[in-house]
Backbone as CSV, one residue per row, in Angstrom:
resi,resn,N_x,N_y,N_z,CA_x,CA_y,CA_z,C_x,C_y,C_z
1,UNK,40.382,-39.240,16.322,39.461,-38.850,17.348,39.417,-37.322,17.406
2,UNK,38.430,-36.738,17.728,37.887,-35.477,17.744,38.473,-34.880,18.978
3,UNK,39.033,-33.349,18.741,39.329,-33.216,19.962,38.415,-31.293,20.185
4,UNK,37.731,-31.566,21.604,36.788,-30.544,21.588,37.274,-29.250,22.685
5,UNK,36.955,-28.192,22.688,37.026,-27.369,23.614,36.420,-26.305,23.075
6,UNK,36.134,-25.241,24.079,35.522,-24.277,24.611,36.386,-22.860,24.995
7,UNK,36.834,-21.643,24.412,37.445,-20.543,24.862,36.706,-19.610,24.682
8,UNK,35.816,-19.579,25.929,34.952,-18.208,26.109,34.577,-17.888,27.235
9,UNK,34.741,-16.462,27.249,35.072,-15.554,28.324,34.005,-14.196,28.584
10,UNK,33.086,-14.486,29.680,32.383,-13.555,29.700,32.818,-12.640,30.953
11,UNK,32.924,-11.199,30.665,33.436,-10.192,32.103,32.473,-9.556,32.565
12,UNK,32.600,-8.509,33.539,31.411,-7.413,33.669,32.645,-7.220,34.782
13,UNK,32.829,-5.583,34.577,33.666,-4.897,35.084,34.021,-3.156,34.537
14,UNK,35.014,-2.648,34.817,34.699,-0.894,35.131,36.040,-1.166,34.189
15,UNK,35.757,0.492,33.569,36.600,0.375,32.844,37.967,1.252,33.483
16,UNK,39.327,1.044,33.266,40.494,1.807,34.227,40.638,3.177,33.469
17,UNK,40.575,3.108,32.264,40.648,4.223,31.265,39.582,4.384,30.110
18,UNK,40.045,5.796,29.357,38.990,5.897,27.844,39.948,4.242,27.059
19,UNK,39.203,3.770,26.171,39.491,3.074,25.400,40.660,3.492,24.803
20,UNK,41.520,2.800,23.999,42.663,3.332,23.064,42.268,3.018,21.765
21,UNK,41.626,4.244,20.920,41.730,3.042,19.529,42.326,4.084,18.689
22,UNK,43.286,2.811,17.548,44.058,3.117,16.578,42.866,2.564,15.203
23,UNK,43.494,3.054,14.294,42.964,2.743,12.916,44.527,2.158,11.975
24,UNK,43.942,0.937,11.549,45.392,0.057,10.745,45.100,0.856,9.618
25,UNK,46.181,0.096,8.648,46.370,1.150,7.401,44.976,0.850,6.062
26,UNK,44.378,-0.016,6.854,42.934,-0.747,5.867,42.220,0.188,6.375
27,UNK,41.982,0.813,7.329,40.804,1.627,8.414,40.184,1.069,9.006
28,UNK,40.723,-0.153,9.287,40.415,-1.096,9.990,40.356,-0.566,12.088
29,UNK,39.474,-0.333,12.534,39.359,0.076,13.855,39.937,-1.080,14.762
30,UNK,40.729,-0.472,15.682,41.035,-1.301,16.568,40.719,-0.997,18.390
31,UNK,40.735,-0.998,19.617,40.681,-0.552,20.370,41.245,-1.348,21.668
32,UNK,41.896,-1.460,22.908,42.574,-1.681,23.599,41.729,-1.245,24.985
33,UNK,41.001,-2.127,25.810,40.175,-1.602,26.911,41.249,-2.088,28.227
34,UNK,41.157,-1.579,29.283,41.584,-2.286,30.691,40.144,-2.116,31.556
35,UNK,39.855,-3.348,31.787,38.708,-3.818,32.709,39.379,-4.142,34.121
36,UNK,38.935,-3.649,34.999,38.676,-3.717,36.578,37.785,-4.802,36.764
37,UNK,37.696,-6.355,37.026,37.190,-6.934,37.714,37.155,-7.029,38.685
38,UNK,36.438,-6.654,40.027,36.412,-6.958,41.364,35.584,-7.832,41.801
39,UNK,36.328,-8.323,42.861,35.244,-9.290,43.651,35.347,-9.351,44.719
40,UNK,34.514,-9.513,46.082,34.671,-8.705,46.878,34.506,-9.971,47.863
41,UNK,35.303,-10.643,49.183,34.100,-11.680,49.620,35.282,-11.427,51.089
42,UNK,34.834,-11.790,52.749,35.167,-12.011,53.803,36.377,-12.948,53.955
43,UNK,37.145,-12.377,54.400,38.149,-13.248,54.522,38.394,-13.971,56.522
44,UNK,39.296,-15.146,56.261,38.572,-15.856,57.709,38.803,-15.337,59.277
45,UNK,39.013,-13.547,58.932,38.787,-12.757,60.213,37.514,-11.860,60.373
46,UNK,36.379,-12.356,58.575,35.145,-11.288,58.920,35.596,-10.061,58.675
47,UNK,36.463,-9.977,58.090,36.803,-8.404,57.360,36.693,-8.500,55.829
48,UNK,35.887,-7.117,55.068,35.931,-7.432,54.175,37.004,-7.317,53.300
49,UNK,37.010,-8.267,51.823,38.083,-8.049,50.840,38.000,-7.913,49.638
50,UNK,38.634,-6.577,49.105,38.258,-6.686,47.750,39.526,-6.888,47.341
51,UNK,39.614,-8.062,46.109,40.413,-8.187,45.045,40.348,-7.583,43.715
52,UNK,41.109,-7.331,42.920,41.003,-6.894,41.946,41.778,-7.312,40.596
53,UNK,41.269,-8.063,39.335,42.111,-8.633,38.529,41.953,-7.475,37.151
54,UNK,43.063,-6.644,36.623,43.026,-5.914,36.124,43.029,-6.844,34.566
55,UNK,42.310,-6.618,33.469,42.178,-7.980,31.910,42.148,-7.020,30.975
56,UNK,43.283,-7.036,29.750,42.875,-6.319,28.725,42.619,-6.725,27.881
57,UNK,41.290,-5.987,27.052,40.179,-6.902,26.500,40.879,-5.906,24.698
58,UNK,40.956,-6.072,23.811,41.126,-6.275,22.245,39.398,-5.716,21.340
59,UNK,39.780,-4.872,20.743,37.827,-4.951,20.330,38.877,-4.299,18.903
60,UNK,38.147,-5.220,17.991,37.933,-4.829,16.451,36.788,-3.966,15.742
61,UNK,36.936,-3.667,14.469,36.143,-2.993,13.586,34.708,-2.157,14.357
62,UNK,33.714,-2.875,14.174,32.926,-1.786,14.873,32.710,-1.586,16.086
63,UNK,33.532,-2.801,16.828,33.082,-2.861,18.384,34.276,-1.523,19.177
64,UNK,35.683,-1.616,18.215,36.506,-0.760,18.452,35.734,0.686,18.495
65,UNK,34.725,0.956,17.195,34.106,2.051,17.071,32.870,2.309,18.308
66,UNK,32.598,1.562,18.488,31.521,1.248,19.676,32.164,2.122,20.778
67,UNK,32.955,1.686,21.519,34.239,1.748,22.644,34.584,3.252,22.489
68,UNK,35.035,3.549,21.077,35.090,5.037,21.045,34.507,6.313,20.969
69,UNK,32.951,5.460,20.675,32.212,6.567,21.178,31.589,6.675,22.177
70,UNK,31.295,5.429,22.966,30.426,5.646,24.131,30.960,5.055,25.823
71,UNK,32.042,4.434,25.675,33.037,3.861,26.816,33.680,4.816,26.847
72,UNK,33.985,5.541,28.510,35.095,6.309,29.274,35.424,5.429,30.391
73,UNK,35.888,6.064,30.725,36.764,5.477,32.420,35.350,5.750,33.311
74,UNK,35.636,4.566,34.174,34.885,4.076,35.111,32.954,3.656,34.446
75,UNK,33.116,3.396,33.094,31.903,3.223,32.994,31.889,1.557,33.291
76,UNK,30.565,0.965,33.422,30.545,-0.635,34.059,30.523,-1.084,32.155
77,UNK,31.228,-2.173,32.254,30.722,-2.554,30.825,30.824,-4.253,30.978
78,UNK,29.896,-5.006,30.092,30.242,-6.823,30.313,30.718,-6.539,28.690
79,UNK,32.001,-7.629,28.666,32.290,-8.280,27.477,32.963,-9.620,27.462
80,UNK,32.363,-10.244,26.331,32.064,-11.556,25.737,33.420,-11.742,25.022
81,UNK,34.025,-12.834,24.934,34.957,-13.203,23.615,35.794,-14.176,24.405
82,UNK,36.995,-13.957,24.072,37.691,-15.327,24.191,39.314,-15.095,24.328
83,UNK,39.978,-16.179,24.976,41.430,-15.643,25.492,42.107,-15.528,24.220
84,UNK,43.279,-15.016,24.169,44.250,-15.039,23.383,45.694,-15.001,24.159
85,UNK,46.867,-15.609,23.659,47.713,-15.261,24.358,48.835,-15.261,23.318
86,UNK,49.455,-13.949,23.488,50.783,-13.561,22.004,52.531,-13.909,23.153
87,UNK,53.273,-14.677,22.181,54.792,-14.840,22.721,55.590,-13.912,22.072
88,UNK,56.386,-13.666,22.613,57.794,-12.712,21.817,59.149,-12.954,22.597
89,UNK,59.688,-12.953,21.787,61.444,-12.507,22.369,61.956,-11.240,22.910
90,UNK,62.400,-10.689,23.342,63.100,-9.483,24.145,64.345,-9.389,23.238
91,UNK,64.346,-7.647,23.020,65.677,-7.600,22.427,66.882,-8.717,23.644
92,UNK,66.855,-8.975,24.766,67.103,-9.562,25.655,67.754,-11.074,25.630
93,UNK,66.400,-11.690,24.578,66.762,-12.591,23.924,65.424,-13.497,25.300
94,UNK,65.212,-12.828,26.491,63.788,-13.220,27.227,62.519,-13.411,26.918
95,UNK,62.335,-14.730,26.854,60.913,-15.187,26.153,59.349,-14.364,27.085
96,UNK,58.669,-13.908,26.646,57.184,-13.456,27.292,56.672,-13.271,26.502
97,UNK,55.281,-13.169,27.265,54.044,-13.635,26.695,53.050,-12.772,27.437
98,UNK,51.718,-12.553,26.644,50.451,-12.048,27.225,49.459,-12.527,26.676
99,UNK,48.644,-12.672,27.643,47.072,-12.827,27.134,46.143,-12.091,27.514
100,UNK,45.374,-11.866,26.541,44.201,-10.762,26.520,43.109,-11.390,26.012
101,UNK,41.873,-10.645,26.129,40.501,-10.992,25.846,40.598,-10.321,24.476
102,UNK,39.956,-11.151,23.592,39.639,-10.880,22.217,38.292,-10.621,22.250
103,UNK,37.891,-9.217,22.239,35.881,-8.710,22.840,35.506,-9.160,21.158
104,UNK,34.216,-10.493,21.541,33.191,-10.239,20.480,31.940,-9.542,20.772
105,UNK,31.612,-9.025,21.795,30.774,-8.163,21.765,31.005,-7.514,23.023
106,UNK,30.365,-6.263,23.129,30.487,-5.522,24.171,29.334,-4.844,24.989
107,UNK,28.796,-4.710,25.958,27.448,-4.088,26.542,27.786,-3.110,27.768
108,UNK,27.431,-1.796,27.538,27.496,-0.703,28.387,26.269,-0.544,29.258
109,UNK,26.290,-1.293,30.497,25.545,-1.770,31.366,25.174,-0.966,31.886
110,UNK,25.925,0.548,32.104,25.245,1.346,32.545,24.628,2.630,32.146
111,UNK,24.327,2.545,31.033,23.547,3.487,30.227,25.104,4.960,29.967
112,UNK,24.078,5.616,29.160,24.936,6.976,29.085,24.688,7.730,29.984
113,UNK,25.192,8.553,30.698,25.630,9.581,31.247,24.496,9.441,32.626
114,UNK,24.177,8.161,33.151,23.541,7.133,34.193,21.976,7.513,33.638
115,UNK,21.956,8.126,32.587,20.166,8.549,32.007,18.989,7.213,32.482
116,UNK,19.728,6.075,32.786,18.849,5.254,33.190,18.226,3.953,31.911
117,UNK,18.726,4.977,31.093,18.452,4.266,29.211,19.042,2.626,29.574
118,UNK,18.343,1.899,28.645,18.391,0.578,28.274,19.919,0.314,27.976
119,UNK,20.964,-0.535,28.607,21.981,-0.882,27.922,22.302,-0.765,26.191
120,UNK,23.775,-0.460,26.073,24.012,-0.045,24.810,24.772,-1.642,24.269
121,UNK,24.299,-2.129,23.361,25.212,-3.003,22.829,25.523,-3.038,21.037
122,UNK,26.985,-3.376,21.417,27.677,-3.274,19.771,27.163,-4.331,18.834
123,UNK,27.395,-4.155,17.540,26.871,-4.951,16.260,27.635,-6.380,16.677
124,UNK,26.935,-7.217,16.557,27.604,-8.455,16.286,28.424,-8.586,15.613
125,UNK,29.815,-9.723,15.514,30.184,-9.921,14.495,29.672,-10.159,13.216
126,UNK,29.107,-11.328,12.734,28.383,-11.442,11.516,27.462,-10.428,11.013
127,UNK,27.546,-8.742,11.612,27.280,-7.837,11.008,28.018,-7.166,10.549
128,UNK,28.890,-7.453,10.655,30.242,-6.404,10.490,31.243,-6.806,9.000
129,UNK,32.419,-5.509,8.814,32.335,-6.356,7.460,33.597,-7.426,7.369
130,UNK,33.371,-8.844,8.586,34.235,-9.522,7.918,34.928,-10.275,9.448
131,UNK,35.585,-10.793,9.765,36.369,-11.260,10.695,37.238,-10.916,11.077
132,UNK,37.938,-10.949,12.197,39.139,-10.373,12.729,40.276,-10.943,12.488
133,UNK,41.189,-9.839,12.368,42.601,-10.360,11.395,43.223,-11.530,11.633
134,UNK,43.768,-12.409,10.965,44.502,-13.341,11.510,43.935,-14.592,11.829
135,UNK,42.473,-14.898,11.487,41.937,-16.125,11.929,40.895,-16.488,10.451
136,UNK,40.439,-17.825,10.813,39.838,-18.074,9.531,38.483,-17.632,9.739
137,UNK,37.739,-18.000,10.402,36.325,-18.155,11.365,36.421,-17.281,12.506
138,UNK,35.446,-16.328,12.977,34.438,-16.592,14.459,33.423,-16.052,14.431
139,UNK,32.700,-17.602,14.834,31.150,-17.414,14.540,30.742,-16.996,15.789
140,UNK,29.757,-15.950,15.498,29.136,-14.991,16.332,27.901,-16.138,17.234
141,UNK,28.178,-16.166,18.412,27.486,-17.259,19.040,26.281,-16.526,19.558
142,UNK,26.060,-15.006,18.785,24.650,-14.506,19.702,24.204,-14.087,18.087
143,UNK,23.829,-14.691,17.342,23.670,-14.252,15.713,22.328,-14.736,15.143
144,UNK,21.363,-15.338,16.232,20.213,-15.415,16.914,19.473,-14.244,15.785
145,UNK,18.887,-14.104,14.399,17.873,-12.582,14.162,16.713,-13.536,13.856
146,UNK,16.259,-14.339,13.931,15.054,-15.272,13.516,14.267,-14.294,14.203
147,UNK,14.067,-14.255,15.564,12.980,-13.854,16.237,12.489,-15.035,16.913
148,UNK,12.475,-15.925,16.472,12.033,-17.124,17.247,12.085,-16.958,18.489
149,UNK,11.390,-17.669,19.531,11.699,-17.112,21.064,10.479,-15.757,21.602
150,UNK,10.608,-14.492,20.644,10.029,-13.457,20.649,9.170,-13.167,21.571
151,UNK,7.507,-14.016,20.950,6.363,-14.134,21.970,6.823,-14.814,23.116
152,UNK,8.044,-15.214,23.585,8.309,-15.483,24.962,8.466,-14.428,26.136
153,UNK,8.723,-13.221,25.616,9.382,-11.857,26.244,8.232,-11.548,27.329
154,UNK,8.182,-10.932,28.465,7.169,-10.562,29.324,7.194,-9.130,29.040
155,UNK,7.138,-8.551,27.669,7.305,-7.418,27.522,6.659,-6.890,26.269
């Protein structure tokens, strides 16, 4: 019997810092975001509340490059992808674990420098050269270039 599921994760949130990106020894781009999700709603005295879940999101090859040129701190950005979660031992011999967002794509919602410009978004995966380390597959679920749809646009 088939067994099915679903790991995908869409955000929209501020960023806490500039991106971190390293380059592996392939030149392979990597980058390390912390997203600010807030959400804000009345709690049962009619005062308001904001929560805040701090998520660090993973961006490869060009999306890493993306991140490094046009993401700073506090810009709004949504990103797409999917959980991951890594275990380790402690010199300690204490088992932990984290999970992070693995970004397949990324969108800078709020233009550059607030110019008002059209959102910025990174290359898809299946443009890029290749998949992210360590997995066999991930198919780019926005990989959509037919055009089909097109004459639907009110634009």
């Amino acid at each position: 019997m088939a067994k099915y599921g679903l790991n995908q994760v869409t955000l929209i949130g501020n960023l806490g810092r500039d991106p971190e990106v390293k380059y592996l020894d392939q030149g392979i781009a990597f980058a390390n975001l912390w997203l600010a999700c807030t959400e804000s709603y009345r709690d049962k005295n009619g005062n308001n509340v904001d929560r805040t879940e701090w998520v660090s999101v993973n961006l490869w090859r060009s999306h890493a490059e993306f991140a490094a040129k046009y993401c700073r701190k506090g810009a709004t950005v949504c990103v797409e992808g999917r959980l991951t979660t890594r275990t380790w031992d402690t010199p300690q011999g204490e088992k932990r674990s984290k999970t992070d967002v693995e970004g397949r794509r990324i969108i800078l919602l709020d233009g550059r420098s607030g110019s008002g410009e059209l959102p910025l978004t990174a290359v898809p995966v299946s443009q890029t050269s290749g998949n992210f380390p360590g997995s066999d597959t991930h198919p780019d679920l926005h990989s959509d270039t037919s055009g089909e749809g097109m004459d639907d646009l009110p634009f």
